[in-house]
C-alpha positions as CSV (number, residue, x, y, z in Angstrom):
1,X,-54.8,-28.7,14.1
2,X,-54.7,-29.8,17.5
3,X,-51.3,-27.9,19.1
4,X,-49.5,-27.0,16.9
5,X,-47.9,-29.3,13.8
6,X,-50.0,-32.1,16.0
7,X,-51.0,-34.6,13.2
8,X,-48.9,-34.2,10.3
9,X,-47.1,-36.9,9.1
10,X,-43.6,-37.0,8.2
11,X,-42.5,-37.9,4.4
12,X,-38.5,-37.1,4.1
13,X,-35.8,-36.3,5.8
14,X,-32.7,-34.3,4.6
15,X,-29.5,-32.8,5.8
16,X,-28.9,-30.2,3.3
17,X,-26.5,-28.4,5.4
18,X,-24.1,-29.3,8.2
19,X,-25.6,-29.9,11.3
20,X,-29.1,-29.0,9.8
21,X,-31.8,-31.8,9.3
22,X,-35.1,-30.5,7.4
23,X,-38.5,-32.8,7.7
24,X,-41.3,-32.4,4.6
25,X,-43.9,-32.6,7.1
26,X,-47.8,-32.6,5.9
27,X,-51.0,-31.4,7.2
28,X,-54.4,-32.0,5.8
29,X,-57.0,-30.3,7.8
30,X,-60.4,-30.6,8.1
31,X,-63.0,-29.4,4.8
32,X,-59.1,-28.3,3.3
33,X,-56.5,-29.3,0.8
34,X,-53.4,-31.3,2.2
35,X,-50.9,-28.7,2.7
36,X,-46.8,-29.7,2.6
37,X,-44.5,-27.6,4.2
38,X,-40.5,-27.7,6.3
39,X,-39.3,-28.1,9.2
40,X,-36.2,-27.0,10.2
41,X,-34.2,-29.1,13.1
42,X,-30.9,-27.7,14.5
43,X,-28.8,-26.6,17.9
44,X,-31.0,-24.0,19.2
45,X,-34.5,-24.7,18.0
46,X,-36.8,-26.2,15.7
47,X,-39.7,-25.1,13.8
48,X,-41.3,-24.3,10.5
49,X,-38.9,-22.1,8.4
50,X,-40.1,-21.4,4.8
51,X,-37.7,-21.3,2.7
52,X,-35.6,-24.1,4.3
53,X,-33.1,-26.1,1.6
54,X,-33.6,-29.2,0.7
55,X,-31.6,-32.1,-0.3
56,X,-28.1,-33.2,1.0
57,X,-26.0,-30.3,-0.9
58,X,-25.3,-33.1,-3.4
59,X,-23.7,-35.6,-1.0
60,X,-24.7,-39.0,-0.3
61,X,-27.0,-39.2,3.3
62,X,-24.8,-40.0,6.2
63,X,-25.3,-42.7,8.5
64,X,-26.7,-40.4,11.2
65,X,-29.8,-39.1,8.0
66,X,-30.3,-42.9,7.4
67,X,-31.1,-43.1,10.6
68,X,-33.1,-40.2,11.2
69,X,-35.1,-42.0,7.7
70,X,-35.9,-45.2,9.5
71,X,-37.8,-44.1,12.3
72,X,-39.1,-40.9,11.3
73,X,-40.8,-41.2,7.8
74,X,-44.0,-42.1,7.4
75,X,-44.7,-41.3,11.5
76,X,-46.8,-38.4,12.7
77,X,-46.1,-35.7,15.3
78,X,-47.8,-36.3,18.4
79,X,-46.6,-33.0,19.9
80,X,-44.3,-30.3,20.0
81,X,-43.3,-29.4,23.6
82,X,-41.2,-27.0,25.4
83,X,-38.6,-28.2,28.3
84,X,-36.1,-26.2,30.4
85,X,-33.1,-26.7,28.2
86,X,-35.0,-26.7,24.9
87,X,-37.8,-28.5,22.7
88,X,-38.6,-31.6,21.9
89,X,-40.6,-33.2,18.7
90,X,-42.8,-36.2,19.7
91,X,-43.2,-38.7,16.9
92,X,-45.3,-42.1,16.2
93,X,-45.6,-44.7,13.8
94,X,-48.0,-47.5,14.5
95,X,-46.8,-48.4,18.4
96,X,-43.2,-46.8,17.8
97,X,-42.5,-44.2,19.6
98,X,-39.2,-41.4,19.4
99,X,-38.8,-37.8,19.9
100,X,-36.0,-35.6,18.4
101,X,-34.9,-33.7,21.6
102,X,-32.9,-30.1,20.7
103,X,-30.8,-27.9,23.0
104,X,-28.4,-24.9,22.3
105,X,-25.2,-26.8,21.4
106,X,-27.2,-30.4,20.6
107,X,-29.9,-32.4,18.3
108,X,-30.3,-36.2,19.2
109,X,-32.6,-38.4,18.2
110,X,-33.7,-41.1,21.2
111,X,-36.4,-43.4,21.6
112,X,-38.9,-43.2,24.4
113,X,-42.5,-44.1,26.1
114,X,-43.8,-40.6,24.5
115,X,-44.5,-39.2,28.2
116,X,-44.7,-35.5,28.5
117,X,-44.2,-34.9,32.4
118,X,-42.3,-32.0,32.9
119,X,-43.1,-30.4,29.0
120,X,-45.8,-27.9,28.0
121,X,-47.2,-28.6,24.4
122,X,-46.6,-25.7,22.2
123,X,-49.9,-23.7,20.8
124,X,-50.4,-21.5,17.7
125,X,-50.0,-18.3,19.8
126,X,-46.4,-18.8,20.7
127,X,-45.7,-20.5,17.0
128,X,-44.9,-16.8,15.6
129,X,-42.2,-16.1,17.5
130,X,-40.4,-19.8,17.6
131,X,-40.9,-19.8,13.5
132,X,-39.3,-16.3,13.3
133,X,-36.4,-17.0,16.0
134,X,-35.8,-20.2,14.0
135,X,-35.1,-18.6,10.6
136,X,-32.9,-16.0,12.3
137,X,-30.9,-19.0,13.5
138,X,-31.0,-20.5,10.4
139,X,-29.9,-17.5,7.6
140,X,-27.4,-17.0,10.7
141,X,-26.0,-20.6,10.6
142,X,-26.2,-20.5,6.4
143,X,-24.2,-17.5,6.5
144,X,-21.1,-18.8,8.7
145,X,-21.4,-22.1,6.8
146,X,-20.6,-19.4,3.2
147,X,-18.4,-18.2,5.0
148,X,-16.5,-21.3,5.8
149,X,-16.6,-22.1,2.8
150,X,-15.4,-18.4,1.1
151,X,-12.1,-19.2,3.4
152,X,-11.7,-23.0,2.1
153,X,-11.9,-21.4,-1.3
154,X,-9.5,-18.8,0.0
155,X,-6.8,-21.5,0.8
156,X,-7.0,-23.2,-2.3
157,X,-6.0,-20.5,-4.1
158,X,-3.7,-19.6,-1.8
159,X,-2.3,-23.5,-1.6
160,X,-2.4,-23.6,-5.8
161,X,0.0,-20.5,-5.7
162,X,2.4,-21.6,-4.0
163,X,2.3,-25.0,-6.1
164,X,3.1,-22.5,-9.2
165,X,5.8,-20.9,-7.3
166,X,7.4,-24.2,-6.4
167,X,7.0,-25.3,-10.2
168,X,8.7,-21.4,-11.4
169,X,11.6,-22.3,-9.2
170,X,11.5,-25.9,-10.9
171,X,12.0,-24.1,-14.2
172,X,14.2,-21.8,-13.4
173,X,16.6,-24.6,-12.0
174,X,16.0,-25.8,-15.2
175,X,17.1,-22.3,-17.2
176,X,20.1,-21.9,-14.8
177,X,21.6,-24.9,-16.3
178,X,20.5,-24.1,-19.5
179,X,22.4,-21.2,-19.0
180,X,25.4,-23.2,-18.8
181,X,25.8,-25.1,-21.6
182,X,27.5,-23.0,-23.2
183,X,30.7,-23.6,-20.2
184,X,29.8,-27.0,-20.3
185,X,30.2,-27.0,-24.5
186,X,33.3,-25.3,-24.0
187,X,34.7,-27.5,-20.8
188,X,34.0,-30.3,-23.5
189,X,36.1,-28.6,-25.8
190,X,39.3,-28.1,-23.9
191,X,38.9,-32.0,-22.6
192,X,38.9,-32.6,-26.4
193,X,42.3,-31.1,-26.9
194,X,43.5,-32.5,-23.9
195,X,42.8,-36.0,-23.9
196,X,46.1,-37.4,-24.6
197,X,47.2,-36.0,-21.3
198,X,44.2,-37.6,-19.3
199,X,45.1,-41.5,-17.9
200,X,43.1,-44.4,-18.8
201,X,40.4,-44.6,-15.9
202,X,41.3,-41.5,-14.3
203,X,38.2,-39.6,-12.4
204,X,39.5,-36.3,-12.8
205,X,41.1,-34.1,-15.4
206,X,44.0,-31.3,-14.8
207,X,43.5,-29.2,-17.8
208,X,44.8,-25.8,-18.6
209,X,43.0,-23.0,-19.5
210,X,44.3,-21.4,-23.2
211,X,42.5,-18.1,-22.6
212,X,43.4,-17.2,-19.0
213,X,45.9,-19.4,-18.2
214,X,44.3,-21.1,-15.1
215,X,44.1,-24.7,-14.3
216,X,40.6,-26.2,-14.5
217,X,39.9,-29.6,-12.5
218,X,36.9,-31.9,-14.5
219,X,35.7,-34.7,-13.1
220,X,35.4,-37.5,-15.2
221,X,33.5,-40.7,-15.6
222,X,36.0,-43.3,-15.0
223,X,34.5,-45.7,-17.4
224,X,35.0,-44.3,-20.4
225,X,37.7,-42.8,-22.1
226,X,38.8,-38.9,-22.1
227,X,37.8,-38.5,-25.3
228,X,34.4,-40.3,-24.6
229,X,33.8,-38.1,-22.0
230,X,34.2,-35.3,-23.9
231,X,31.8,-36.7,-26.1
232,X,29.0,-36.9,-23.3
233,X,29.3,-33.3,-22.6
234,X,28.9,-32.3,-25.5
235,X,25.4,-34.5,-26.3
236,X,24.7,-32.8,-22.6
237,X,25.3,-29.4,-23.7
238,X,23.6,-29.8,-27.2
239,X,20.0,-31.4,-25.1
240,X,20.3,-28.5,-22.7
241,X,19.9,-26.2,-25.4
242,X,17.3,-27.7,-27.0
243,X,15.2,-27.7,-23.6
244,X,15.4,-24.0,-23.6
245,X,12.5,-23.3,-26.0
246,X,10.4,-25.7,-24.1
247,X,11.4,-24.2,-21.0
248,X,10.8,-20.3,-21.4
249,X,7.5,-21.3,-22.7
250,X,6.8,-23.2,-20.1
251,X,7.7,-20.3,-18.0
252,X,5.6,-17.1,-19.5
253,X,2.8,-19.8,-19.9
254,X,3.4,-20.4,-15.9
255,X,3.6,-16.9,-14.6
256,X,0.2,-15.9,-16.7
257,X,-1.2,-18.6,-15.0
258,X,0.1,-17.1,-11.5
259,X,-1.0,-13.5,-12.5
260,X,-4.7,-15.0,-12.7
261,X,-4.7,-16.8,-9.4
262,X,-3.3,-13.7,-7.3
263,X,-6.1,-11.5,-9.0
264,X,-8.6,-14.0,-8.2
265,X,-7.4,-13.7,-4.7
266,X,-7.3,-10.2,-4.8
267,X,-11.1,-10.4,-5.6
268,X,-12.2,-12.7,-3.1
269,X,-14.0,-11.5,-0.5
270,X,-15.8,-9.1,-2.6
271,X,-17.1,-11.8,-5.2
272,X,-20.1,-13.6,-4.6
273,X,-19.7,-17.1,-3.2
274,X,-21.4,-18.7,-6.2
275,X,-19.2,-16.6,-8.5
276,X,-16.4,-17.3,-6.5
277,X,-17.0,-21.2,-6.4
278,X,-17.3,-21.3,-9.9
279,X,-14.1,-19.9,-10.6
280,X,-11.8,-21.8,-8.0
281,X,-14.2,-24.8,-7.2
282,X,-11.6,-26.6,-10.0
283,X,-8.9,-25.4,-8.5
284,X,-9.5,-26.4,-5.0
285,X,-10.5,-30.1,-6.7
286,X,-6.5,-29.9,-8.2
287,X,-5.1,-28.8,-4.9
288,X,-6.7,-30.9,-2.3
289,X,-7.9,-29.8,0.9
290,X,-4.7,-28.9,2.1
291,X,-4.3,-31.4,4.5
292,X,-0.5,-31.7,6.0
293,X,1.8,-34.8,5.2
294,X,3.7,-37.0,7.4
295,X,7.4,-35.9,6.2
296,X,7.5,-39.9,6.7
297,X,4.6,-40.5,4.8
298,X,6.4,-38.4,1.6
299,X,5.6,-40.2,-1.7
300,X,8.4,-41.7,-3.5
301,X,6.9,-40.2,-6.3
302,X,4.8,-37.2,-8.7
303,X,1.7,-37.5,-10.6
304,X,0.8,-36.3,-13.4
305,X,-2.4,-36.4,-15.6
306,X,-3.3,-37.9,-19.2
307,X,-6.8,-36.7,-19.5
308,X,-8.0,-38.5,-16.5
309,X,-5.8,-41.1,-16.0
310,X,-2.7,-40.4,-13.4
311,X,1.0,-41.0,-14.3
312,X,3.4,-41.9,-11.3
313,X,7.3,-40.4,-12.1
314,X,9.6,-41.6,-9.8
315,X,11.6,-38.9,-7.7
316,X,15.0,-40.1,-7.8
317,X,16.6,-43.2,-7.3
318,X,15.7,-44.8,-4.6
319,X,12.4,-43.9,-5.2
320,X,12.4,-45.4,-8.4
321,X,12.8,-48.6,-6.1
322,X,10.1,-47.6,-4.1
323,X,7.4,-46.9,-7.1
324,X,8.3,-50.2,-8.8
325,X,8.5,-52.5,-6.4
326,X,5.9,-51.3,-3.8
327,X,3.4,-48.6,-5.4
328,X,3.2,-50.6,-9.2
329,X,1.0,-53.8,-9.4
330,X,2.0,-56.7,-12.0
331,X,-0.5,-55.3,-14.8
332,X,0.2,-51.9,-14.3
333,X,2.6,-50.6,-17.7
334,X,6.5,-49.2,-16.5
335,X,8.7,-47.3,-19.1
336,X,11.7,-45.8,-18.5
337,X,14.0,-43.9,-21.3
338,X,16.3,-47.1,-22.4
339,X,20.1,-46.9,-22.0
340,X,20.4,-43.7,-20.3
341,X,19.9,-42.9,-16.5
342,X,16.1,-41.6,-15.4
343,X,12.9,-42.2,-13.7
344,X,10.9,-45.1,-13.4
345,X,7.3,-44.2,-14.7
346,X,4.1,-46.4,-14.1
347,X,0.3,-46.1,-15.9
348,X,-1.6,-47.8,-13.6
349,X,-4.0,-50.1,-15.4
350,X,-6.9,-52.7,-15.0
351,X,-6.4,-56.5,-14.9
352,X,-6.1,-57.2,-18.6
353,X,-6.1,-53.9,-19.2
354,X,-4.2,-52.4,-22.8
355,X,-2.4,-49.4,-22.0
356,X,-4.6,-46.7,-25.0
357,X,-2.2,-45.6,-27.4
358,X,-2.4,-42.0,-26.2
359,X,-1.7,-42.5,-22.6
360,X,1.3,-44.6,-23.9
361,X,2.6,-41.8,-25.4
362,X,1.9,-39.3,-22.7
363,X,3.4,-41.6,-20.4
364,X,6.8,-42.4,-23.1
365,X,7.0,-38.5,-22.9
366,X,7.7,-38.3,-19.0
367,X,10.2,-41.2,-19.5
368,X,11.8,-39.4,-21.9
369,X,11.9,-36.2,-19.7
370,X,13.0,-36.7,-17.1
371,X,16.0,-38.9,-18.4
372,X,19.5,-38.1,-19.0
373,X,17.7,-37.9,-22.6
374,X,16.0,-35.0,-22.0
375,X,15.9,-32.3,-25.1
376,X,16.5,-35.1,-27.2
377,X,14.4,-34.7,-30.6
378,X,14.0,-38.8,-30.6
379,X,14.2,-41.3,-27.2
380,X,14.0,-44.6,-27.4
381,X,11.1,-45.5,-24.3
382,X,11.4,-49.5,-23.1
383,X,8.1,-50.3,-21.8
384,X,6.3,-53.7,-20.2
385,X,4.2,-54.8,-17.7
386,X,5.3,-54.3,-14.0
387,X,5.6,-58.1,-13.9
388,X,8.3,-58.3,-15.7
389,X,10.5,-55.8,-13.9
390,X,12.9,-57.3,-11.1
391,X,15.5,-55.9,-8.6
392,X,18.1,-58.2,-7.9
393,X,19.7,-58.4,-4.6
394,X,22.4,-55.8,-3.4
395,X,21.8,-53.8,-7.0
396,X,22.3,-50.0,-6.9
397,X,19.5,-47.6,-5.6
398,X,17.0,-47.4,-9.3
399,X,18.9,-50.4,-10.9
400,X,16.9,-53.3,-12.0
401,X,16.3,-55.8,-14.8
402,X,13.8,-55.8,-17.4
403,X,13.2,-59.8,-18.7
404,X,10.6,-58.8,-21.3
405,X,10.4,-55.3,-23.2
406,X,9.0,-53.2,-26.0
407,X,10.5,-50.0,-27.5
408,X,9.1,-46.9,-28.6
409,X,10.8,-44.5,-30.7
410,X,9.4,-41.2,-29.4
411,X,9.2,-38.1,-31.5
412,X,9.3,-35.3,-28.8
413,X,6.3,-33.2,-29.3
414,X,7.0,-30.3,-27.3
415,X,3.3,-28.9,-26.8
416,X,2.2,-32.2,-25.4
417,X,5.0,-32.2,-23.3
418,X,4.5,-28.5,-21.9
419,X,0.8,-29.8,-21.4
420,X,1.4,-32.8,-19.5
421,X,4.1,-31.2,-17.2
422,X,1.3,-28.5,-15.9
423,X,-0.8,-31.5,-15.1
424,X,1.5,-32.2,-11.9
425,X,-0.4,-32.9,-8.9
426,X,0.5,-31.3,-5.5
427,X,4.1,-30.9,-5.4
């Protein structure tokens, strides 16, 4: 070769890592085989690293590769020169001309005439030292890019714990007034017994306690009767008790789950980063990057996951409003547990889209869930297409009408439940 890489011609260009572009460059010399080898192009130097990666780590090109594609392949190296703040690689193709010009802290790509005032051409003899400087840089720049991405890995696990601890406290607010039902059972009992005493519409009931002796003030639903009432705590107390299976399970299941991720965090920085991806590259995909949300950007509702296809559950009544009327489009499928108070659920679905039998289910399940049914062995789940949902003017926070329905009489399975509730996404 005359100089050094002067001649070979340029036939990809890849950015396999950040900031790092690599060139196949090739070289056929005289009475010799063509010979295809890499050039590494980064802050701080350039030069032929062997070894270099290829590829773009499994990402589509950016603009700035695309780029780099048009006006270097298929153009030869005219020179590689030396300035005072760093090197620069002189290209052509046909009468295009463009250098790559690199710095400490910069790599750009610029056209220009190809004049070389000012630059001394770089010869075999001082090649050595620039190829061995440059791998230096780059194993140096691969290992703080592993490393950057050992301590993305390390917040995601760190991030997916405390989405388990938020979802233990969930379940334990959950036991706490499963723990209850027994008082609420017996409550029901003494309004029971009481009833006669308890006025037509009243709110409230003054009852006496038989055991102790001590007045006990319920407040009542002033719709219904005292004896109705009564009624309705008992349903309540009889569903909280049959969450409680559901709910411990939930909750062993849960802190096994925790146990793993805190000795997987444990083992962190000794693993290696391949093993270490393997293991919580999943788990970082559930958790997100971690990015921080806009308290006034806060979703009006929670998703959850039917094999691959999300789930919206309202959060509460106004953002039941908020789902339905904002979030859902006409074709997407609503359900919500009929005749009793809960959330508003929505599959989302294609235009002409039918909802698949087992993501209506999944779907019926959360209705019935998170309902006033909940713990009931059968719900009945009205769904429809958004379309026919309305919210009529001035109506309570969650209220609406639905003009057209179907009904499902969902069986409760509670494994498919307890399956679909560890789906949640975020928080």
């Amino acid at each position: 070769m005359r100089g050094y890489l002067v001649g070979a011609s340029i036939q990809r260009v890849d950015a396999p890592l950040s900031s790092v572009h690599v060139l196949a460059l090739r070289v056929t010399e005289p009475d010799a085989e063509g010979v295809t080898f890499s050039l590494a192009v980064f802050p701080g130097t350039i030069a032929v690293v062997r070894g270099a990666p290829r590829g773009n780590g499994g990402k589509p090109a950016t603009a700035e590769t695309m780029r780099w594609r048009k006006w270097l392949e298929g153009a030869r190296v005219v020179a590689l020169l030396r300035r005072d703040d760093g090197l620069r690689l002189a290209v052509r193709r046909g009468e295009e001309r463009c250098s790559i010009v690199v710095t400490r802290t910069s790599v750009a790509l610029v056209t220009d005439s190809g004049a070389v005032d000012g630059e001394k051409a770089i010869t075999e003899e001082d090649a050595a030292a620039l190829e061995a400087a440059a791998a230096e840089a780059l194993s140096a720049h691969r290992a703080g890019l592993e490393e950057e991405r050992r301590r993305a890995l390390v917040v995601a696990l760190r991030r997916a714990i405390a989405k388990v601890d938020r979802r233990l406290r969930a379940i334990d607010d959950d036991l706490a007034r499963i723990d209850g039902a027994d008082d609420l059972a017996a409550r029901a009992t003494l309004l029971s017994s009481q009833a006669h005493a308890v006025k037509k519409g009243a709110d409230r009931a003054e009852l006496t306690d038989w055991v102790t002796g001590d007045a006990i003030v319920l407040a009542l639903d002033p719709s219904k009767t005292a004896r109705a009432n009564a009624e309705a705590m008992f349903a309540r107390a009889k569903r909280l008790k049959r969450g409680a299976q559901i709910a411990r399970a939930r909750r062993d299941k849960t802190e096994q789950e925790r146990a793993a991720l805190v000795a997987l965090l444990a083992s962190a920085p000794e693993l290696p980063l391949a093993v270490l991806q393997q293991r919580a590259g999943g788990i970082e995909a559930r958790v997100g990057k971690g990015k921080q949300q806009d308290p006034d950007e806060r979703s009006p509702f929670r998703t959850y996951s039917s094999g691959t296809r999300p789930i919206h559950v309202g959060r509460g009544a106004a953002d039941n409003d908020a789902l339905t009327t904002k979030h859902a489009r006409p074709y997407d499928l609503w359900l919500h547990a009929r005749g009793v108070t809960g959330a508003h659920v929505v599959v989302p679905l294609g235009k002409q889209e039918a909802c698949p039998p087992d993501l209506l289910v999944d779907a019926a399940h959360l209705a019935a869930h998170f309902s006033d049914s909940r713990g009931e062995p059968v719900v009945d789940v009205q769904y429809t297409p958004r379309k026919w949902v309305r919210k009529p003017k001035g109506s309570a926070p969650g209220a609406v009408v639905v003009d057209r329905e179907k009904v499902l009489a969902l069986r409760v399975e509670p494994a498919r439940l307890t399956r679909l509730l560890e789906t949640l996404r975020g928080g």
